[in-house]
N, C-alpha and C positions, 0 to 999 in steps of 0.2 A: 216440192210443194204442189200441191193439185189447184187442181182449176174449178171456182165454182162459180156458181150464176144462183143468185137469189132474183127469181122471176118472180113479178107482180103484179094484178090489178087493187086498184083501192078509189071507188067511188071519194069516200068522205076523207081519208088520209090515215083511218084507223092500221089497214093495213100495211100502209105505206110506213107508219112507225114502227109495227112489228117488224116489218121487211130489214128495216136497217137492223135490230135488235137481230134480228139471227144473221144477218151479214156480218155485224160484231162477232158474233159468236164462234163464226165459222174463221174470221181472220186470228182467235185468239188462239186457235189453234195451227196458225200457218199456214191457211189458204190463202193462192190467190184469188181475191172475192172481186165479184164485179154485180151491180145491183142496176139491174131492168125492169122495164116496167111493158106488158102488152099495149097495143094500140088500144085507142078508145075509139068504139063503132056509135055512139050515141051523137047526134050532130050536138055541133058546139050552142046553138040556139036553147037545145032542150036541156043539155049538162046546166049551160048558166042557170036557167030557169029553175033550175032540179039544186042548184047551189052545192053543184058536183066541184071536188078540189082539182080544178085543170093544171093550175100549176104546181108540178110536183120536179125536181130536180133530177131523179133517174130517166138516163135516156130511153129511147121506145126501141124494144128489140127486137129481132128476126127470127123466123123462124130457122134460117137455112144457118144462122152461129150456134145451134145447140148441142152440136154435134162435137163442137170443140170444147166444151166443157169436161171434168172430171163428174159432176156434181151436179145436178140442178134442184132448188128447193124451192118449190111452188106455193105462192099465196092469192089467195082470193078471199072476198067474204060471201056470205052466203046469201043463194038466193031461192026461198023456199025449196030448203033443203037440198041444194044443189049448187053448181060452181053456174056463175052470171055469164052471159051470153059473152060479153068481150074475152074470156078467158079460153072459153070454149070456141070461140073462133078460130083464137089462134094456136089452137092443141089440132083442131080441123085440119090445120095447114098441116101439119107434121106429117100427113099420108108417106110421102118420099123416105123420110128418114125412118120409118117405120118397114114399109119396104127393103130399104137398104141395111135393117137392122143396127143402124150406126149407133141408135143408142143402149144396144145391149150391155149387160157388167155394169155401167153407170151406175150411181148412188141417187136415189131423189128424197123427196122429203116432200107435206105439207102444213101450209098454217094456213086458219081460217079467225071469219071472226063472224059473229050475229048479230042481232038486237037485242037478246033474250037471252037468260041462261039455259033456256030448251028450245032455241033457235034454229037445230036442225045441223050443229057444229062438226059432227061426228060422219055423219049423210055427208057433210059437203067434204070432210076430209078424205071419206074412201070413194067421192067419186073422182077427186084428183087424184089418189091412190090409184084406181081402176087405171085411168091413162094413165100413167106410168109405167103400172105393170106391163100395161099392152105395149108400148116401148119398149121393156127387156129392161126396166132398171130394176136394182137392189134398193127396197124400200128400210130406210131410216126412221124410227116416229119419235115420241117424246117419254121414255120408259119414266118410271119409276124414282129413279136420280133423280130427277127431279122432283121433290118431296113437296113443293112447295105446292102443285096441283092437289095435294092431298088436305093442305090447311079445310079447317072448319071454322076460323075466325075472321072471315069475310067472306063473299062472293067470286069467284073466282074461275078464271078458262082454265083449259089443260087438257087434256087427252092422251093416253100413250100412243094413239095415234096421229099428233103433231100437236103443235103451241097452238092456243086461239086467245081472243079476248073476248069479251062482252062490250058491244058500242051500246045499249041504252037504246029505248025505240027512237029517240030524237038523236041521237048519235052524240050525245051529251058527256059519256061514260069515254075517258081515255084508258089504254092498255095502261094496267096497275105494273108496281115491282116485280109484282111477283110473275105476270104474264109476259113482261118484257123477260126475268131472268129465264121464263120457259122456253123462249126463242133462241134466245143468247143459247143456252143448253144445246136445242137440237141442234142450231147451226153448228155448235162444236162439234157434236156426236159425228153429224154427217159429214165435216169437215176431216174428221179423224178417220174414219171409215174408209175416205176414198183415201186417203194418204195412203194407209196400209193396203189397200188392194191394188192403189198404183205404185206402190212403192215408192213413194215420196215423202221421207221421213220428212218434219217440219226443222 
């Protein structure tokens, strides 16, 4: 059974629910899943103020345990078309293990989420894609099996380059069925992927 890590930031909790939805996804395929969240660099006076979700139940995770992963699936939402400074902090730190090549072969994967359904969702997926690549992992996104990205009878996130939602400019908008099943998916995808390259049937 491989080892995964669903890493995440999530100001409002949008992405904090997708995070579980592919952590689902990844354990339905036999991973063992563990679900992290990066540090929050914003002091606690401005978060409240900002009516940032402080309390969130995944613990805050390190830089220097990523190496012991099979798997890592990276979520953030976007921030004018680009991944938000707490995320990007702690990809910063990674220097060492990028050096030491430790996360070569890995599997990564990402999900984002906007305000907007031209939010800039696609930008923020390949620029956590970018850091990954420069890691050495094998990038996983959200193909085509996933049919449900393709509906024309709502509004709707997706990308075959990883799961998103739409939060709404008020963040009013929760991740629909269909964007939760999108997560659910990749996390299996990627789940299954590292299985077979580590040889860890489930």
């Amino acid at each position: 059974m491989s080892k995964v890590l669903v890493l995440y930031y999530s100001t409002y909790g949008h992405i904090e629910t997708m995070a579980q939805a592919v952590a689902e996804g990844a354990r339905s395929a036999g991973a063992n899943v563990d679900l992290k969240r990066v540090p929050e660099t914003v002091s606690p006076e401005i978060a409240k103020s900002a009516h940032f979700k402080l309390e969130q139940a995944a613990p805050v995770a390190t830089v220097a345990e990523l190496e012991h992963y099979d798997a890592i699936i990276v979520g953030a939402p976007t921030r004018f078309g680009r991944v938000p400074g707490q995320l990007a902090s702690f990809l910063d730190q990674a220097g060492g293990l990028w050096a030491r090549g430790a996360l070569n072969g890995k599997v990564g994967g990402a999900f984002t989420s906007s305000a907007t359904q031209h939010g800039g969702q696609e930008v923020t997926l390949f620029s956590i894609i970018t850091n990954l690549l420069h890691f050495g992992m094998v990038i996983v996104g959200l193909p085509y099996s996933h049919q449900g990205q393709m509906t024309l009878d709502e509004i709707v996130g997706g990308s075959p380059y990883g799961a998103t939602t739409i939060a709404g400019g008020q963040g009013q908008r929760v991740p629909s069925a269909i964007e939760l099943e999108g997560a659910r998916h990749q996390g299996r995808l990627i789940a299954t992927t590292a299985n077979r390259l580590f040889d860890r049937p489930a």
